[in-house]
Structure formats: structure tokens, C-alpha cells
N, C-alpha and C positions, 0 to 999 in steps of 0.2 A: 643827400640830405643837406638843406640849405642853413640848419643850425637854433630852425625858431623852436623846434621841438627842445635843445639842450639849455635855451636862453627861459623857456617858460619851468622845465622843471628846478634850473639854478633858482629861479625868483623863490619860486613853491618853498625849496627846501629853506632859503633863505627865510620866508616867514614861519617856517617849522610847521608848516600844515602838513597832517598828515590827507593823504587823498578821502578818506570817509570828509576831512571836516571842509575839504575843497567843494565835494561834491554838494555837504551843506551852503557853501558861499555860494558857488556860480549857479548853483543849480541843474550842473551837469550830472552827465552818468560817469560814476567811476570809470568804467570800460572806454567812452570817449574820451577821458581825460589823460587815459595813460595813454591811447591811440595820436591822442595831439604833443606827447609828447614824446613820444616814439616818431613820431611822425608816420605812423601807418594810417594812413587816411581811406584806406578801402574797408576799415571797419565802418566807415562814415557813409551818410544816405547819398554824400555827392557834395562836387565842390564848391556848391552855396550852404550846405550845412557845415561842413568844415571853417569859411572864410566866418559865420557867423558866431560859430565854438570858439575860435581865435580869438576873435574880436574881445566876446566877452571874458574870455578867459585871462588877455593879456591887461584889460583896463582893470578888471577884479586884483589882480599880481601891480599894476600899478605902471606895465611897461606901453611904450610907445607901441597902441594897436596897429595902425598903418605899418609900420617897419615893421611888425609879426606876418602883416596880410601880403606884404611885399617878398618877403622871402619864402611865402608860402606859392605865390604867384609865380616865384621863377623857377620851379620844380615842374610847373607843369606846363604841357605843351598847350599852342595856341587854341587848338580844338578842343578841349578839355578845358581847358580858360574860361572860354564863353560860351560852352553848352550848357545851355539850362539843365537839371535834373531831370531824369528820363523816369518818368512812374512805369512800374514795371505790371503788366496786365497778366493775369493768369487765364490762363487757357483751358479749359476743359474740354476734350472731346468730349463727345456726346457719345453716351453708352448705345452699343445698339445689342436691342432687342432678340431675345431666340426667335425661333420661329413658330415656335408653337404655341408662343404667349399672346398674338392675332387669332388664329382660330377657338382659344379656351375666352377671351374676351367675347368674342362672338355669341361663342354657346353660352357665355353668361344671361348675355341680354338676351338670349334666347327663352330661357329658363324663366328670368324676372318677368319679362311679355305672359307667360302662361301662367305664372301665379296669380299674377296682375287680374289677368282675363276669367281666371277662375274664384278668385272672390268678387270682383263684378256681379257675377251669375249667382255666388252663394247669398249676399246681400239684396241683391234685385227685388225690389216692390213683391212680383209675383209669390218669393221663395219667403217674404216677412212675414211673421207671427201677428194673426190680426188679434188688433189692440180687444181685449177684455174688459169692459165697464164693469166697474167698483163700485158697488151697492153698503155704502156704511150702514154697520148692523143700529138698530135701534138704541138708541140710551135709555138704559134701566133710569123706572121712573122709583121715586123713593116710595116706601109702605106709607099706606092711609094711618095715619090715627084714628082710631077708634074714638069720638068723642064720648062716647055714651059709656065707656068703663074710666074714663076721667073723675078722679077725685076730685072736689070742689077745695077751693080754700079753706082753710079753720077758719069758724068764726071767731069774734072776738072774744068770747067770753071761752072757746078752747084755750086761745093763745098764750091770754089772760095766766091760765093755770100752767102753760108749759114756760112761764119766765117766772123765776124765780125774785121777788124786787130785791134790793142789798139791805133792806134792815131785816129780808127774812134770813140771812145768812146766818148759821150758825158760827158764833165766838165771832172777834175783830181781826180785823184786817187793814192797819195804819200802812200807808203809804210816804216816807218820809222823801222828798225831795229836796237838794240842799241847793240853792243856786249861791249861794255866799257863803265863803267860810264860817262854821258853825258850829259852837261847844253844847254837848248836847248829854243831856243822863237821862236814860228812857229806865221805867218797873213797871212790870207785866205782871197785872194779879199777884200784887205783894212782891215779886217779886224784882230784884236789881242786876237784868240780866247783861248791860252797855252800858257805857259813856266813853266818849271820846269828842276829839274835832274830826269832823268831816270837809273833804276839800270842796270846791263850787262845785256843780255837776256830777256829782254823786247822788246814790239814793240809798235808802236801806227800805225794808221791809219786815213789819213789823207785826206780830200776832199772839191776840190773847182772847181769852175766854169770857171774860165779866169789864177789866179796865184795863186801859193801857194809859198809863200816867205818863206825862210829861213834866219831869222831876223838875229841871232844869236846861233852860235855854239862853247860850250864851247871846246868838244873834236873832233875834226874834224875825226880823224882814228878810235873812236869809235862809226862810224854813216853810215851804208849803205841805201842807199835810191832807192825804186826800184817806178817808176813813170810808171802807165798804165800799169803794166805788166813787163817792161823795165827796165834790172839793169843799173843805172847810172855808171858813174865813181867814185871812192872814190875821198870825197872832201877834204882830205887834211891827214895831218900825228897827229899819237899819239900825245893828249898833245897840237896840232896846233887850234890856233881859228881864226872859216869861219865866216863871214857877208855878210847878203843882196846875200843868193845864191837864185837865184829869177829861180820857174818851171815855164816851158809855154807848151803851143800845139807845139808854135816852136821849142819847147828843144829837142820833139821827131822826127821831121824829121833829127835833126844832130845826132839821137846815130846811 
């Protein structure tokens, strides 16, 4: 031992590294670190991977590399000096074969051959199912109408009778629609069955027999009133207050 290995671990322990935080600095393998400093260099791939461990390990430690690679140099003989690194080739014989894995090969392809050759002959033109022309069945036509059991339209003087007009409706039928906020007191045939504010877009509906009064109206323009079907007039303007606007049967012969 030429003493670089006892000069790198002096420095190590001097800087108080432990070998894990060595391994962190040089970026070696622990295992080569403590090889370089043992000086067992046959853990190493050879003596250009060694001289270069050296190198970086002793300028890492802060010592003079050359004087590390010189005293590595004089351990070893002249042959070994300057032999490059010998990569080392692995060898495989070549497996040999039983013998009776040539003849079950044979009979393989043997086997495949006659399959082969026997759906040849199952698919062959001669052995094919001749094609069948497809006849689409007829499309169902829809049933005739009968015109001659067709009822005719109602004339007009039927029609006439099956609509009922809105003044023939029996008792009222006030439709209150509110698009503005609206204080309002409605009496139904004598009688005082509401009053309140209603918000915009509301409605009430409203039903009587003979009259449906309109006691009191806080906003007059925010109050349209459709009677039997039949939109009235607007009863007055924004902000305007109506009293005693009184519905009847008669109201609707005047719209």
C-alpha cells in the first residue's frame, strides 16, 4: 500500500463526513469509496475507473490529485499501467437440441400442410352455397277511406248553436289582472268578499251572479279587467283612483 488510500480517508474524517454524505458530494458509490480507501482497487471496473475515482475524490477532500494518482501509479506494475480496460464478453453456448425435436417439427408441418389443403377443398367454388336472390315482401298499402260514409262539416247555423257567445253565460266572470301595484276592494252581489294590494303580475278571479262592483281602486292604470271573456276599457290612468265601477250583463251588450 502506497498510503493514498490512509491520506483520503485522513482528509474525509477531517471534514467529519460521514461516507452516505461523501457519496452525496462526489457522487460516488459508497462501496467504491471505502475500496479507494482501503485501497482494494479489484472492486473497481479497472485502472482508468480507479485513477478517475481518485482524481475526483481527492480534489472533492481538497488534496493535491496528481500526488493521489502518483502514488496509485506506483503499486501497479508496468502492464497494468497502461492496459486499457478489458470489457468482459459473455459467452453463451449454444443449447443443443434433443433429437427428437427435428422429426416432431417435421410432423408439425406436416399436419399444418393437410389442414391447409383440406379447407382449400372445403371452401372451393364447387363446395359454395349458391347465393339465393332476396325477393322483398310487398309494402302494406294503407286502407282506402271510404269517402261516401264521411260526414260533411256543420254548417254554420249548426256551429252557430254549439258555441256558446259570453253574454250567454250564466252569472259573471271578472278577470282581474294587475300589472302595477294595486289597492283594490271588490263586492260580489251585495256582498264584501276582498280588498287588499296586489303585487304587478298577479291576477285574481273573480265571480258573481247579477254584479260584481268595483268598490275601490287605488291604481286605476294598473288594473285591466277582462268580464266574460271580453276585455273592457282601461279604467283610468297611472296613479288615478276609480270608485263604484259597477259589472253587469248590461255592460256587455255596450263593449
Amino acid at each position: 500500500m502506497a498510503g493514498e488510500g490512509q491520506l483520503l480517508r485522513t482528509a474525509r474524517e477531517n471534514k467529519e463526513w460521514s461516507l452516505t454524505d461523501t457519496e452525496e458530494i462526489t457522487k460516488i458509490r459508497v462501496r467504491y469509496i471505502q475500496a479507494l480507501e482501503e485501497e482494494n482497487y479489484g472492486i473497481l471496473p479497472g485502472p482508468t475507473y480507479a485513477k478517475g475515482y481518485l482524481r475526483t475524490y481527492a480534489k472533492q477532500l481538497g488534496l493535491n490529485s496528481d500526488e493521489i494518482i502518483a502514488l496509485y501509479s506506483a503499486t501497479l506494475t508496468p502492464d497494468v499501467a497502461s492496459a486499457p480496460p478489458v470489457l468482459k464478453t459473455l459467452q453463451v453456448s449454444p443449447k443443443s437440441r434433443p433429437l427428437w425435436v427435428r422429426p416432431a417439427i417435421i410432423g408439425g408441418v406436416a399436419v399444418l400442410m393437410l389442414i391447409a389443403y383440406a379447407a382449400k377443398g372445403l371452401y372451393s367454388p364447387e363446395n359454395a352455397i349458391p347465393d339465393t336472390p332476396y325477393t322483398a315482401p310487398p309494402l302494406i298499402s294503407a286502407p282506402k277511406t271510404d269517402t261516401a260514409t264521411t260526414s260533411p262539416p256543420p254548417s254554420a247555423s249548426e256551429s252557430s248553436l254549439q258555441t256558446t257567445p259570453p253574454n250567454a253565460q250564466d252569472g259573471l266572470t271578472a278577470q282581474l289582472v294587475f300589472t302595477q301595484p294595486c289597492w283594490i276592494e271588490v263586492r260580489i252581489d251585495g256582498q264584501a268578499p276582498f280588498q287588499g294590494t296586489f303585487a304587478a303580475g298577479t291576477s285574481k278571479e273573480v265571480k258573481g251572479t247579477e254584479k260584481i262592483e268595483l268598490v275601490s281602486i287605488g291604481n286605476a292604470g294598473g288594473l285591466t279587467v277582462t268580464l266574460n271573456g271580453r276585455a273592457l276599457p282601461m279604467l283610468g290612468k297611472a296613479g288615478e283612483v276609480r270608485r263604484n265601477v259597477v259589472l253587469t250583463k248590461d255592460m256587455l251588450n255596450q263593449l
